[in-house]
Structure formats: C-alpha cells, structure tokens
C-alpha positions, 0 to 999 in steps of 0.5 A: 307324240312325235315331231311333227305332232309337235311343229303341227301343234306349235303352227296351229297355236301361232296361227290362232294366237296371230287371229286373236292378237291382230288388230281389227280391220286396221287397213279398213278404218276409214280415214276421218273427215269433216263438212260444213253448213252452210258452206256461206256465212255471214259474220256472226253466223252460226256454223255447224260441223259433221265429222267421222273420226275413229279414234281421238279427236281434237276440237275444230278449229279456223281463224274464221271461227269465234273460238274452237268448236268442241265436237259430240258424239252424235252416233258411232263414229260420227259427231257434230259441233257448233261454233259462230263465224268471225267477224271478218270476210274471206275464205277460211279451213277448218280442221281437226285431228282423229288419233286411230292409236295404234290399232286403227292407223289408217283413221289418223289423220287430218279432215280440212273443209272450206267454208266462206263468210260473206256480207250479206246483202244490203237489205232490199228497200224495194217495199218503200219506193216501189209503186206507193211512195213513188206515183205520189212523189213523181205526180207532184215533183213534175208540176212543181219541178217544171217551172224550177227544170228551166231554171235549174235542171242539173240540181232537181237530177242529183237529189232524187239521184242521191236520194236513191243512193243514200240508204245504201250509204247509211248501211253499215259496211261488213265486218267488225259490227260498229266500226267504220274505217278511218280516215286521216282527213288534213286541210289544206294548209294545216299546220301539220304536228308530229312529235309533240314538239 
C-alpha cells in the first residue's frame, strides 16, 4: 500500500464517520409553536392549547391562566393541554419554552400566542317582554295611565323606562365572580374619622 492508498483511505474513513456522527436534519427542525382556541374566552372558560415542539418542553404559562397548562404528547411532535381562564378581562400571551438539545438547535425556542377574555354578553331577556308580556301591559297601562298622563306624565316615562333598565343593573358585572366594586360613600356633613383618635 502506497501513500496515496493510505490518505484515500484515511479521506474515505472521515467522510464516513462525518455522515454517521452529523446530527440529523439540525437546520431542518422546525421551530416550536403554539395556538389557541377559542382565541375569546369568558372568565373561567376552558381554554386549549396545540403546540409543536421537538425536543423538551416546559409547560404554558399566562397570567391570564388559573395556573400552568402542562402539555401531552398528542402524537409525534405535537401536544395538547387544557388550562381555565382568569377571572379578569384583557388581552393576554401564553407561552412556552422547546429545548431541541444540541442536535436540534433550530427547534429551540419560544412559541407565544394571544388569546383574549371577554365579558360575556348580558343574557338577552327578549323571551319575557317581547310580544306576551308586553300587548297585556300596554293594553292596560294606556286605559289606566290616561287619566294619571295629565296629572303626572313625567313619572309613568321614568318607570317603564327603569324597568327596562333594571335586569341589566341586576347583572352581576364581569370579573371576580361575587364581588362588586366598593365605593366609599360619606354624607354631607359626617364626621370624618381617621387615626382612631
């Protein structure tokens, strides 16, 4: 065997060992990501997530989540996790972290996504007034608020104005279920504490 029989087979032996020890498909790996649905939740609402991660993940996290979503393999690279909204309104990220290693650099990473928490709408109370409780109380309001009308116009308008108002001022407001904003409410003229003295 002569020298070049020698640097051909010590070429030869690199390149095979460089296609054997190369990491696989490292600039192919696709970065991870993340989705959301229903991108619009009411407070409490479930909410799911998909995410595509090749390597390590860590959970999803939001501050508009209840707590971390801890994410299932779902099948290959893809996993799925459920989590429960916040109880407050606004427009939230949820993220998560894929570790490809050293092999898979390109699959690190952090996938974001935006989701949203909404009040729901007041519910619609179009099924009581519509046309049964309403023919029976304007047959009668008119023959019995006719005489009154003269006397006192201005008062029958504000009741069936209020009651109108009043379902959607019973509805409880969105947000931390059972609690109503307070407000400090001080008479005219109260003595005014402070200090305990």
């Amino acid at each position: 065997m002569g020298m070049k029989g020698i640097v051909a087979g010590a070429g030869l032996l690199a390149m095979t060992a460089g296609v054997f020890l190369a990491p696989q498909a490292s600039a192919t790996a696709p970065p991870p990501e993340l989705s959301v649905s229903p991108a619009k939740v009411a407070p409490g609402q479930a909410v799911n997530f998909t995410a595509s991660c090749h390597g390590t993940r860590t959970a999803v996290t939001s501050p508009g989540l209840t707590g971390p979503v801890t994410l299932s393999v779902q099948s290959g690279a893809t996993y799925t996790g459920h989590g429960k909204a916040a109880g407050r309104t606004g427009k939230f990220k949820a993220s998560f972290r894929c570790d490809g290693g050293p092999n898979l650099p390109a699959a690190s990473g952090t996938a974001t996504v935006e989701f949203e928490i909404v009040c729901p709408p007041p519910p619609t109370t179009p099924t009581k007034p519509p046309s049964s409780t309403k023919p029976p109380s304007s047959s009668q309001p008119p023959s019995s608020s006719e005489p009154p009308s003269s006397s006192a116009p201005s008062s029958s308008a504000p009741s069936s104005s209020s009651a109108r108002v009043v379902p959607a001022a019973l509805a409880k407001p969105c947000g931390t279920p059972g609690k109503t904003p307070q407000v400090k409410v001080t008479p005219a003229g109260a003595p005014q504490t402070g200090g305990g003295i």
